[in-house]
C-alpha positions as CSV (number, residue, x, y, z in Angstrom):
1,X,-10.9,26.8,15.8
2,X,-12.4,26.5,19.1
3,X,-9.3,24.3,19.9
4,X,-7.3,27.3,18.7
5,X,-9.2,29.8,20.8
6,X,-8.5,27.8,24.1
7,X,-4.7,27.4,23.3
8,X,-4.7,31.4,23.0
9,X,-6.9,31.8,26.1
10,X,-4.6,29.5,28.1
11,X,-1.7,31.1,26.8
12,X,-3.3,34.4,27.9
13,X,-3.7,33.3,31.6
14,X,0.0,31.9,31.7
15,X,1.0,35.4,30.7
16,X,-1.1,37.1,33.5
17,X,-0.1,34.9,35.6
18,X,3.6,35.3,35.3
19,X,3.3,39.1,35.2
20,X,1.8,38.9,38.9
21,X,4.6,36.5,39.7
22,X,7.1,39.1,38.4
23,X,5.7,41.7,40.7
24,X,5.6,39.2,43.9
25,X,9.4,39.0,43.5
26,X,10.0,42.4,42.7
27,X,9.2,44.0,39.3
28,X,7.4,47.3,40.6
29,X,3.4,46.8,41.0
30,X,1.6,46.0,38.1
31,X,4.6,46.1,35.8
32,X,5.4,42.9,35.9
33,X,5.7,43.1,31.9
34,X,5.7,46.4,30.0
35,X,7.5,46.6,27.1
36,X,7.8,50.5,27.2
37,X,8.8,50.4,30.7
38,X,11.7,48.0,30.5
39,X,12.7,49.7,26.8
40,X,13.1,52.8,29.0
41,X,15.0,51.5,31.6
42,X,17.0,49.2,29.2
43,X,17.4,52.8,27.5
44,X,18.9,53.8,30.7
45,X,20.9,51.9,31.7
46,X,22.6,52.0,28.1
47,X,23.3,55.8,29.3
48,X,21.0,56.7,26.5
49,X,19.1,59.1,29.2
50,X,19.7,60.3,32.3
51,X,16.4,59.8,34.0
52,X,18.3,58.0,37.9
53,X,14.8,56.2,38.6
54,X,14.6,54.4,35.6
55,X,18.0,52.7,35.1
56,X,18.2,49.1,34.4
57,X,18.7,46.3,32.0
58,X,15.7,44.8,32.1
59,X,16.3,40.7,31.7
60,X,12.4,40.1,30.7
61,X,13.2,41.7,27.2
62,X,16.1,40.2,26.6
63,X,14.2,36.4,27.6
64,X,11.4,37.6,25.1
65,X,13.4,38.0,22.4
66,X,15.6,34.8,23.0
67,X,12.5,33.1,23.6
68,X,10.6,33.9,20.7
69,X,14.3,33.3,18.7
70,X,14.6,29.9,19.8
71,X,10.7,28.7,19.6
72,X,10.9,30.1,15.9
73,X,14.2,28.0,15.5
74,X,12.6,25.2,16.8
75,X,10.0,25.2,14.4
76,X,12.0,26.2,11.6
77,X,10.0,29.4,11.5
78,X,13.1,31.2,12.0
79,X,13.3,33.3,8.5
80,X,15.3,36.4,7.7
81,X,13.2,39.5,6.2
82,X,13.7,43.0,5.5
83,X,12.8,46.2,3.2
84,X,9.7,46.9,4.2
85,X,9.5,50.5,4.7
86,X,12.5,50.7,7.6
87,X,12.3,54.6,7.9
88,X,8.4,54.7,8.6
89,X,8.7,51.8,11.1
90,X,11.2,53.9,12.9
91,X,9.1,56.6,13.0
92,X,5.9,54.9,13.9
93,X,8.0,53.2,16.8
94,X,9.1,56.2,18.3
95,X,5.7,57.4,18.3
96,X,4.8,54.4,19.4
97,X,6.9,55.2,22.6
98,X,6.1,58.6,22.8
99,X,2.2,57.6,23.6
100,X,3.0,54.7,25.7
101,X,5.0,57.1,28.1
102,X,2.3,59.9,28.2
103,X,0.3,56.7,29.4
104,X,2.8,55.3,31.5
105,X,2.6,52.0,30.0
106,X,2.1,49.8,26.7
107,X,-1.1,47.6,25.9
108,X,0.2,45.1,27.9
109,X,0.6,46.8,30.5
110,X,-2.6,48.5,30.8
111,X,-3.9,45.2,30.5
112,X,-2.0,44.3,33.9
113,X,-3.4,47.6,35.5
114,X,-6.8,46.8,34.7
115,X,-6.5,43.6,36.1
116,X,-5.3,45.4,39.5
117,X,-7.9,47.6,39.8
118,X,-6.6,50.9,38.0
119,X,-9.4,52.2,36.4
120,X,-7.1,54.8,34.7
121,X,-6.4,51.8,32.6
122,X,-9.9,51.3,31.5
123,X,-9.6,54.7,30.2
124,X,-6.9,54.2,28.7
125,X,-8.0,51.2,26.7
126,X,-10.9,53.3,25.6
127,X,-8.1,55.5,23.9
128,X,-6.5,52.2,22.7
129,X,-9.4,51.1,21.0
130,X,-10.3,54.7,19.3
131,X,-6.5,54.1,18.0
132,X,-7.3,50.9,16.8
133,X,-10.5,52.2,14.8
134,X,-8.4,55.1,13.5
135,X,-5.8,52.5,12.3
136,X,-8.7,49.9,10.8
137,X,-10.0,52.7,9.1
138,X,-6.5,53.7,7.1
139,X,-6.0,49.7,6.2
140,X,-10.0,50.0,4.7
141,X,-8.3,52.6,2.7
142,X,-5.6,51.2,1.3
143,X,-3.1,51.7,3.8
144,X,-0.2,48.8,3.5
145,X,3.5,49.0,4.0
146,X,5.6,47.6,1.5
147,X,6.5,43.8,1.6
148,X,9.3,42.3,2.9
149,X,11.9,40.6,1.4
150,X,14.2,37.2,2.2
151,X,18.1,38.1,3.2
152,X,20.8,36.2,4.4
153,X,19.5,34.1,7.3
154,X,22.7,35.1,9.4
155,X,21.1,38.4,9.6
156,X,18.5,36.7,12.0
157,X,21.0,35.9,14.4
158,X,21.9,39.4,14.7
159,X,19.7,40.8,17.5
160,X,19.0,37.8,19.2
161,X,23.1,37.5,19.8
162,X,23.0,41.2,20.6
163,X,20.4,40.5,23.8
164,X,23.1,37.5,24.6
165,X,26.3,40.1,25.3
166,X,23.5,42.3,27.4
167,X,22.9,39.1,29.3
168,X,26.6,38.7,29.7
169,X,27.5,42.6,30.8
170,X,24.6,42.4,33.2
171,X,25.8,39.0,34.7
172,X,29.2,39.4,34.6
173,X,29.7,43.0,34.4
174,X,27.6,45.0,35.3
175,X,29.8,48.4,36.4
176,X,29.5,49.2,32.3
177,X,25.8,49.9,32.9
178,X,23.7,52.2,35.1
179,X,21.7,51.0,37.7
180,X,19.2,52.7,39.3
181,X,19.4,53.4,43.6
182,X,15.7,54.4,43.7
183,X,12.1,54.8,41.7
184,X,11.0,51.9,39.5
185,X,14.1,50.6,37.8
186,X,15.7,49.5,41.4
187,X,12.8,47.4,41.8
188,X,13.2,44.0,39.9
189,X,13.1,40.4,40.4
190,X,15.6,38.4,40.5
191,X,17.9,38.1,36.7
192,X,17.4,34.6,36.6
193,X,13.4,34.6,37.0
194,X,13.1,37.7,35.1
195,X,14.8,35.9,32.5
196,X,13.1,32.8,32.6
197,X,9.7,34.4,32.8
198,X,10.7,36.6,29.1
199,X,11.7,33.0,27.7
200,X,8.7,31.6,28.4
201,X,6.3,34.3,27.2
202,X,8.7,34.8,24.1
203,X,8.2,31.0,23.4
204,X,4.1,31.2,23.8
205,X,4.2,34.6,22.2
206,X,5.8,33.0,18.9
207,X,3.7,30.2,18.9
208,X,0.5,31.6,19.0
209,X,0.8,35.1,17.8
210,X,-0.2,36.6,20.4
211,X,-0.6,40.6,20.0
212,X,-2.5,42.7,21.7
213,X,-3.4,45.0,18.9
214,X,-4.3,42.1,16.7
215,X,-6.9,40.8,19.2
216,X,-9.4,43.7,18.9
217,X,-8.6,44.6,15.2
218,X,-9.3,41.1,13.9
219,X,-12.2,41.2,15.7
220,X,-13.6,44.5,14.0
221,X,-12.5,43.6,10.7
222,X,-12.8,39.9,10.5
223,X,-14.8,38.9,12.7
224,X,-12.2,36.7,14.5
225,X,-12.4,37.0,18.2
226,X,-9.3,34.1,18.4
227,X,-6.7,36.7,19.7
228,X,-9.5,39.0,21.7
229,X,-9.8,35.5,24.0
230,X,-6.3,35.6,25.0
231,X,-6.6,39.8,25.6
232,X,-9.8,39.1,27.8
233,X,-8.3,35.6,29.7
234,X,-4.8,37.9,30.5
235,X,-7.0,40.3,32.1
236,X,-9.4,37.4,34.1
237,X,-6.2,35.8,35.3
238,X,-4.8,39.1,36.5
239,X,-7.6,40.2,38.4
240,X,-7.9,36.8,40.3
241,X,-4.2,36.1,41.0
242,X,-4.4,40.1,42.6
243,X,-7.3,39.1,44.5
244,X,-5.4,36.1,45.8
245,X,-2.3,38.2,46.8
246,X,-4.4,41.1,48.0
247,X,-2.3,43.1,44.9
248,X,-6.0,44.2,43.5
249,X,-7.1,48.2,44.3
250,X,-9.9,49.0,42.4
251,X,-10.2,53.1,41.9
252,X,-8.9,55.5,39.8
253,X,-6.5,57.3,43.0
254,X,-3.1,56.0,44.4
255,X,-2.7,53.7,41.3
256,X,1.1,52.8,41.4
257,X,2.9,54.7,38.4
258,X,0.2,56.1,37.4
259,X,-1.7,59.0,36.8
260,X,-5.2,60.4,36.3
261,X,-5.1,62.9,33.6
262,X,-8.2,60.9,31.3
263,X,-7.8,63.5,28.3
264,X,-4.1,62.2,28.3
265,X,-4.4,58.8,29.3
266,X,-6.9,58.7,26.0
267,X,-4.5,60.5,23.5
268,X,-1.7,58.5,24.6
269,X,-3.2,55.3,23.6
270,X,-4.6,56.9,20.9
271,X,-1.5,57.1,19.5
272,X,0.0,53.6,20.6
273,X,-3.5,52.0,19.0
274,X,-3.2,53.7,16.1
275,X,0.6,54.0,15.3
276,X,0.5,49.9,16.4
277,X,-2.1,48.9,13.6
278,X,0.2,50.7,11.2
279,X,3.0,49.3,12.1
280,X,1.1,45.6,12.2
281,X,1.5,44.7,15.8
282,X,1.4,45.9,18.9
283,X,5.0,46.5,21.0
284,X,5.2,43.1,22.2
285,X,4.1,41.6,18.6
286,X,7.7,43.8,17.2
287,X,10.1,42.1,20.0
288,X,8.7,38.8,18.9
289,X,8.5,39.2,15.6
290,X,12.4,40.6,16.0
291,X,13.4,37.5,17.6
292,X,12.0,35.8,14.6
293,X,14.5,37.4,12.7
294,X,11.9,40.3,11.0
295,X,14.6,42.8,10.7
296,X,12.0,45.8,10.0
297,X,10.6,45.2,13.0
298,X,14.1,45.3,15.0
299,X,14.8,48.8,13.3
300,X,10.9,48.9,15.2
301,X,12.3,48.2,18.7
302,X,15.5,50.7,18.0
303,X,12.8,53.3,17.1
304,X,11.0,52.7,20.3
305,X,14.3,52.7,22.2
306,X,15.5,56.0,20.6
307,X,12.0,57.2,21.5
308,X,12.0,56.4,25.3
309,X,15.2,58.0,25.8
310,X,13.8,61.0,24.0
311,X,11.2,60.9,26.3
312,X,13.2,61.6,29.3
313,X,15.8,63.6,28.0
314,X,13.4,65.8,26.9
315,X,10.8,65.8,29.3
316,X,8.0,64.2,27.4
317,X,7.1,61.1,29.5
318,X,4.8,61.8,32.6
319,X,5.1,60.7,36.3
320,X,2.7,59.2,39.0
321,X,1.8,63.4,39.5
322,X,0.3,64.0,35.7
323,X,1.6,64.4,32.4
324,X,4.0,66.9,31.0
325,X,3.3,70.1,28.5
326,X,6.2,68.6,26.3
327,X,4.4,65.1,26.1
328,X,1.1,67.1,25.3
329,X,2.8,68.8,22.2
330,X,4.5,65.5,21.0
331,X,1.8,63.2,21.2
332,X,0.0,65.6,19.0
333,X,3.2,65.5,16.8
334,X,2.7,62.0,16.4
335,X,-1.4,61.8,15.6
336,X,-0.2,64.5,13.4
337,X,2.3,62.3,11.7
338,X,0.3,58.9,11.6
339,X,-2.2,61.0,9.8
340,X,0.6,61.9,7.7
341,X,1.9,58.7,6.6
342,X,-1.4,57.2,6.4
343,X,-2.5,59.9,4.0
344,X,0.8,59.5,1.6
345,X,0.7,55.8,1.8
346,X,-3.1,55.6,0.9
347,X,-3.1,57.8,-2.0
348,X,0.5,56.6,-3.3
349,X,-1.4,52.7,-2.7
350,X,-4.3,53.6,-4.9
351,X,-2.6,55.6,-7.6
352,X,-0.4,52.5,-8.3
353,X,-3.4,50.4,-8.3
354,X,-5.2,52.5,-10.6
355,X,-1.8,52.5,-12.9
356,X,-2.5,48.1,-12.7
C-alpha cells in the first residue's frame, strides 16, 4: 500500500509537471490540460460551434486516449464493454460539461489553477467537493448504474482509431478543420509535444487509475486516501514548477480565463462533482476509461462533446468577464436532473432488491 501511494503521488507530480510544460510552450496559462477546454475546442474545430476563440483540435486528447489504448493493450487490459445505462451517461456528460464551462474548467484543471495561484479555484473545489458529498450520499442510497457487459473486442478499437484519422486531418490536412486566429484556442504547443505529453499521461492515467473524483470520494467512503495523494502531489508540483517559472499569481483578480463569480464558480462544480460520482469518474477517468475500450463511457465523452458545443451555441459557458444568465438556468437544469436520475435509480435499485 504505501508503495502504491508513492507510485500515485509520483504519477501525480509527472502530471503537474507536464501541464506547466504544456503552458511554457504554448497551451494558454494554466490550461496546460483541461479536458472541457480542449473538448470545446476539439468541438470547434469539428464546426460543431461557432465560438472563433475556441477553435482547435486539441492533440493532448487525442495522446490521452491513444495512450491510455495502448498501456491497456500492453497489459492486456484492453477489454470491450457496454450496456450500462448509455442514455443516462449521455446525459450526465453533458451536464458534466455544462458545469465545467460555468467554471471555466474541469477538476483537473482547477487543480492547475490552484497550483498558480487562482484562488477562484479553491472556491471552486469547495463546490467540487459539496458535489462529491451530494454524489456519495446517492451511492449510500442505493444509487448504481447498471453493469456492463463484454462485446466484440473490435468495438475497442473503435475510438481509439477515430482519434488516429483526427491526428491525420490535423497533420496532413488541416483546411477541413477550423482554427482559431485569436482567444485561447490559437494558443497551443507544438502537435508533436501536445501529443506526446496526452500519451504519456494517458499511459500513467491507465495504470494507476488516476481520477480526480475518485481521490476525495474514496477517501470519504473508504477511507482510502491512495488516489487523494496523487490529487494533493499534482497540486504541490504545480505550485513549485510556477514558482520556478515565475507562472504563480496568487489572488482571486486577473486570473487568466477566469472569473470571480464564487456563487457560480461553486454551482458549477457542484454539478461536475456530483454528476462525476454518478457517472463513476471524473472527465479525465471517461477519456481513459474510453481508450480502454469502455464504450459507455465513449457515448460519456460524445455527451460532453455535444454539451460543450451547446454551451457556446447557446450562450451558456462564461468568459474571463463573469458567467452568463443562460449558464445560470442550465446548471440548475442539471442539479435538477442529477437529483432526478438519482431519485429514479435509487428507488427502482431498492424495489428490485426488496423483490430478491
Amino acid at each position: 500500500m504505501k508503495n502504491e501511494k508513492l507510485i500515485v503521488s509520483i504519477s501525480g507530480a509527472v502530471i503537474g509537471i507536464i501541464a506547466v510544460c504544456l503552458v511554457i510552450f504554448g497551451n494558454p496559462a494554466n490550461m496546460g490540460f483541461c479536458i472541457a477546454c480542449f473538448l470545446r475546442d476539439t468541438a470547434g474545430a469539428l464546426k460543431l460551434h461557432q465560438a472563433a476563440p475556441v477553435q482547435y483540435m486539441r492533440p493532448e486528447i487525442i495522446g490521452l486516449i491513444l495512450g491510455a489504448a495502448i498501456m491497456a493493450f500492453g497489459k492486456k487490459e484492453l477489454v470491450a464493454r457496454a450496456g450500462s445505462n448509455p442514455l443516462v451517461r449521455f446525459i450526465l456528460g453533458f451536464f458534466v460539461m455544462v458545469g465545467a464551462l460555468m467554471f471555466l474548467g474541469c477538476p483537473l484543471r482547477m487543480m492547475l489553477r490552484i497550483g498558480a495561484g487562482d484562488l477562484n479555484a479553491i472556491v471552486g473545489l469547495v463546490g467540487f467537493v459539496i458535489g462529491i458529498g451530494c454524489g456519495i450520499f446517492a451511492l449510500n442510497k442505493g444509487f448504481s448504474l447498471d453493469r456492463a457487459y463484454k462485446v466484440t473486442l473490435s468495438e475497442s478499437y473503435v475510438f481509439p482509431a477515430i482519434q488516429i484519422i483526427f491526428l491525420v486531418v490535423l497533420a496532413a490536412v488541416p483546411s477541413l478543420l477550423m482554427f482559431s486566429a485569436e482567444g485561447p484556442g490559437s494558443m497551443h504547443a507544438p502537435i508533436i509535444i501536445s501529443l506526446v505529453a496526452g500519451l504519456v499521461v494517458g499511459g500513467i492515467c491507465q495504470r494507476t487509475r488516476f481520477c480526480t473524483v475518485a481521490g476525495i470520494r474514496d477517501s470519504f467512503m473508504f477511507k482510502d486516501f491512495t488516489l487523494l495523494f496523487g490529487f494533493i502531489s499534482l497540486i504541490v508540483a504545480c505550485v513549485v514548477m510556477n514558482l520556478i517559472v515565475g507562472k504563480f499569481n496568487l489572488g482571486f483578480e486577473a486570473q487568466p480565463i477566469a472569473h470571480t463569480d464564487a456563487v457560480w464558480n461553486v454551482l458549477g462544480m457542484v454539478l461536475v462533482g456530483f454528476a462525476s460520482v454518478l457517472l463513476g469518474g471524473c472527465p479525465l477517468r471517461q477519456l481513459i476509461l474510453s481508450g480502454e475500450g469502455n464504450i459507455d463511457s465513449v457515448v460519456t465523452v460524445i455527451g460532453m462533446t455535444v454539451g460543450a458545443a451547446f454551451c457556446h451555441n447557446f450562450g451558456l459557458a462564461s468568459s474571463g468577464e463573469g458567467s452568463t444568465p443562460n449558464g445560470h438556468v442550465a446548471v440548475i437544469v442539471g442539479l435538477i436532473v442529477c437529483v432526478v436520475i438519482a431519485c429514479v435509480n435509487i428507488a427502482a435499485n431498492n424495489k428490485k432488491a426488496g423483490a430478491n
